[in-house]
C-alpha positions in Angstrom: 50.9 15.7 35.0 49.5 12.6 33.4 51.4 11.3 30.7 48.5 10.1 28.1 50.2 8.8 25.5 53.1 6.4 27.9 49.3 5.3 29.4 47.7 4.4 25.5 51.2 2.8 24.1 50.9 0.3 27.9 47.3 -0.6 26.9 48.0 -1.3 23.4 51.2 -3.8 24.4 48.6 -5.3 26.9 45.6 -5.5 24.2 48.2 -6.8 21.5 49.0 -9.7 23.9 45.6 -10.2 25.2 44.2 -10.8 21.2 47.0 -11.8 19.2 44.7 -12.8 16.7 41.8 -10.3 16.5 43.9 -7.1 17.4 44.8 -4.9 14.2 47.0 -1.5 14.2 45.0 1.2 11.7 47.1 3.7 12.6 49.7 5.3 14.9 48.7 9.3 14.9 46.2 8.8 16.6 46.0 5.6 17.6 43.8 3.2 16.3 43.5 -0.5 16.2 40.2 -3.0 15.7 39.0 -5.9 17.6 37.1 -9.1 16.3 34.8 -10.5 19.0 32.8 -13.2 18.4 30.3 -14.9 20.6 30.0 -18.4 21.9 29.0 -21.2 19.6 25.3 -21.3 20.1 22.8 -24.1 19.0 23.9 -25.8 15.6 27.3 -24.6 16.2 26.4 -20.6 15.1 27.9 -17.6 16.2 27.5 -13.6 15.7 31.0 -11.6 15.7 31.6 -7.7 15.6 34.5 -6.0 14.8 35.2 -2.9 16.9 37.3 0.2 16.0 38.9 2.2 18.4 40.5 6.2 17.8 42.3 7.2 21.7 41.2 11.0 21.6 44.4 13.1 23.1 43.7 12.9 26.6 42.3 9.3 27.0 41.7 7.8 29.1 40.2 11.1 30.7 38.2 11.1 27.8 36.2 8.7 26.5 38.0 7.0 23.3 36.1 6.7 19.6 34.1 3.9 19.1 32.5 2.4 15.8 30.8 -1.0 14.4 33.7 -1.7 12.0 31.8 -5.0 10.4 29.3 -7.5 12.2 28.2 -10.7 11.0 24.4 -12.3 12.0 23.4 -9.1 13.5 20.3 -7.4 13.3 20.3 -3.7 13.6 19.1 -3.5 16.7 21.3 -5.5 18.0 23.9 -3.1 16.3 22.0 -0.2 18.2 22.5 -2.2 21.5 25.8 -2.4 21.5 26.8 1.1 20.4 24.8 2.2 23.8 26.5 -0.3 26.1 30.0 0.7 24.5 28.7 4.3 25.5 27.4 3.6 29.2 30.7 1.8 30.1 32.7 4.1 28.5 31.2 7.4 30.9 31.6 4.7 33.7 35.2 4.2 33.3 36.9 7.5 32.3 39.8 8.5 33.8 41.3 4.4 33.6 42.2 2.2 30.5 38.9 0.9 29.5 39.1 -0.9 26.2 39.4 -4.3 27.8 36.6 -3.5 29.8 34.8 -2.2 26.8 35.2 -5.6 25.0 34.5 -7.7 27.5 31.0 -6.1 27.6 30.6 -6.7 24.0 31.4 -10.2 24.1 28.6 -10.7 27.2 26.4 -9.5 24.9 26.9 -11.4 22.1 26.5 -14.3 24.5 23.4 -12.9 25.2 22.4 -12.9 21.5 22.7 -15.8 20.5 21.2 -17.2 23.7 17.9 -15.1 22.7 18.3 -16.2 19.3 17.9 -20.0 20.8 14.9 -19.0 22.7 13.4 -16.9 19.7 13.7 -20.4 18.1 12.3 -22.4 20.5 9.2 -20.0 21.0 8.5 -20.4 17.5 8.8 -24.0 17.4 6.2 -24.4 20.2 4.0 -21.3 18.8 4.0 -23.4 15.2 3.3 -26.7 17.2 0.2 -25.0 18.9 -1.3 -23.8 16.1 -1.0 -27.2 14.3 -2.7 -29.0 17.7 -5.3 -26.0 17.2 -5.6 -26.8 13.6 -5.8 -30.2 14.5 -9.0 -29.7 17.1 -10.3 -27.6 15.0 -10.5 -30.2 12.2 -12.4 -33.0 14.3 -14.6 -30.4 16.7 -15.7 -28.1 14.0 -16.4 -24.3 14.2 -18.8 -23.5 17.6 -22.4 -22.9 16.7 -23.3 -19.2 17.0 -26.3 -17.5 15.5 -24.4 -15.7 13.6 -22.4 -18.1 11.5 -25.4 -20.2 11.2 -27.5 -17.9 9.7 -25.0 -17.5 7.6 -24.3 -21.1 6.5 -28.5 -21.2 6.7 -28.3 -18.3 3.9 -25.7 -19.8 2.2 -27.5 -23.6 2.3 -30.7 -22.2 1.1 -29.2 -20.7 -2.1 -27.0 -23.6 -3.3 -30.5 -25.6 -2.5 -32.8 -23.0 -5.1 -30.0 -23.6 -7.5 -30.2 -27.2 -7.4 -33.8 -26.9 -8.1 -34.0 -24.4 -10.8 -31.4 -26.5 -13.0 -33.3 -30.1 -11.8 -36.8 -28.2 -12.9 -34.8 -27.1 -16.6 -33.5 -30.7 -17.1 -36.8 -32.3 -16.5 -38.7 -29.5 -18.2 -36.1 -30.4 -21.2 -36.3 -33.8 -21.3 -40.4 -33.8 -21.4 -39.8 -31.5 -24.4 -37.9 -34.5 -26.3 -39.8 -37.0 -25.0 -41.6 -39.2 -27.7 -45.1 -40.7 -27.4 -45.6 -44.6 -28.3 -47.3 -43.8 -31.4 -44.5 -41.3 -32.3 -42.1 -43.9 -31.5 -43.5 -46.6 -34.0 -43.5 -43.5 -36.3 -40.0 -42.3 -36.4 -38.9 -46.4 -36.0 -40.5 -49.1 -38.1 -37.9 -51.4 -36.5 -40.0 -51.3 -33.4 -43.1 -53.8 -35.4 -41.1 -56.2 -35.6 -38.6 -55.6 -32.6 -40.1 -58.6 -30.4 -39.7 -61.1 -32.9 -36.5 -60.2 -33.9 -35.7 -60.4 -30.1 -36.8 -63.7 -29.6 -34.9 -65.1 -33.0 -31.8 -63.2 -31.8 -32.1 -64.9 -28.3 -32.5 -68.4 -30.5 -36.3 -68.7 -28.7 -38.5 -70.3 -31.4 -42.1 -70.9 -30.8 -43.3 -74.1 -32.7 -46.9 -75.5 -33.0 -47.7 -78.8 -31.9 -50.3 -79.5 -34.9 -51.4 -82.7 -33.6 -53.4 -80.5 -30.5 -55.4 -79.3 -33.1 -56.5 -82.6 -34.8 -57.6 -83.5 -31.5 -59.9 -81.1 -31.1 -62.4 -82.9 -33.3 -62.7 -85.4 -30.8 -64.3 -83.5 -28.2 -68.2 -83.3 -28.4 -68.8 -79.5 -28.6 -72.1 -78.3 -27.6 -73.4 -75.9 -30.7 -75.8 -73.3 -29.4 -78.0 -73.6 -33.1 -78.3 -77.3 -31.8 -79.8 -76.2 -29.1 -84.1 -75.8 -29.2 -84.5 -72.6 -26.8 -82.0 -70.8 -28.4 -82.8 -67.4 -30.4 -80.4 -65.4 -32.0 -82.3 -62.6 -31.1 -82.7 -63.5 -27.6 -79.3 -63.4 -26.3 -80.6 -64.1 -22.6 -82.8 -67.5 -23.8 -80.7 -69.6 -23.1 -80.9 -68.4 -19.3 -84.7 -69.1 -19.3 -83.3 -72.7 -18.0 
């Protein structure tokens, strides 16, 4: 007859000196005791760690023992949800022998396991965001493909910017030939602008003086006066072409 609770007080001695500094006594009717396990140190030094809680039902290890998720650190619920099923798949594997080393063993290969995916998640994101910045990238100096679709489209788009353009180019202009002032209306409205040339030159210190002397010499010059003259006839302008 199999003596189950000599085989459970052996496995806890052996589990007590196996993790001296994870194993915990709960209680001693029944039995029960946690485990910390924590993973390998994965990239930047990180880790994920579980603590496992153990009940021995009366006839274990005929019988598969309790098992619960005490606490986990960095774990996602699934990864909660895996490890409940391997903790069940190895249990039904080993009944009838001591299994809770086996057990946690398991559970430590698989947090090994998750923080090696959580490495690759990492790196796949990496090289996902440093292909869609290289498509960003060709996208910005090799533009959109040409389809009909999108042209028409930009085509539709063009044409209406370019009839708004217009329309407010044809209201400025039609304004400003509202307000625009004729010459007359000008010298109207400013009587500055009789004068304006003058006052231009004085302001630019251009003075226009008459050489008086040009005049006196005009006396000197033997002008030819048409009443002088014996063929002509005021009333015949052309007489003096009879010649």
């Amino acid at each position: 007859m199999t003596d189950y609770g000599e085989e459970q007080r052996n496995e806890l001695e052996a589990l007590e000196s196996i993790y001296p500094d994870s194993f915990t006594v709960l209680s001693e009717n029944p039995h029960s005791f946690t485990i910390t396990v924590t993973s390998e140190a994965g990239e930047n030094d990180e880790t994920v760690q579980t603590t496992l809680k153990f009940t021995y039902s009366e006839k274990y290890p005929d019988e598969a023992p309790l098992y619960e998720i005490f606490s986990q650190e960095n774990l996602e619920d699934n990864d909660v949800s895996g490890i409940l099923k391997l903790l069940a798949l190895q249990a039904e594997e080993n009944l009838g022998m001591v299994m809770i080393f086996t057990l946690v063993t398991a559970v430590q290969e698989k947090l090994n396991e998750i923080v090696d995916q959580i490495k690759t998640r990492r790196e796949e994101e990496k090289k996902q965001k440093e292909k869609e910045a290289e498509e960003a990238e060709k996208q910005l100096f090799h533009g959109t493909p040409v389809t009909i679709e999108n042209f028409l489209s930009w085509k539709a788009k063009f044409d209406a910017e370019l009839l708004e353009i217009k329309k407010k180019r044809m209201k400025e202009e039609e304004q400003a030939g509202k307000n625009k002032l004729s010459g007359k209306q000008l010298f109207e409205t400013d009587h500055n602008l009789d004068t304006s040339d003058i006052q231009f030159l004085e302001d630019a210190g251009n003075s226009v003086e008459v050489d008086e002397s040009l005049f006196q010499e005009m006396d000197d010059l033997e002008l030819e006066d048409d009443e002088d003259d014996p063929d002509y006839s005021p009333a015949d302008p052309e007489s003096d072409l009879t010649d």
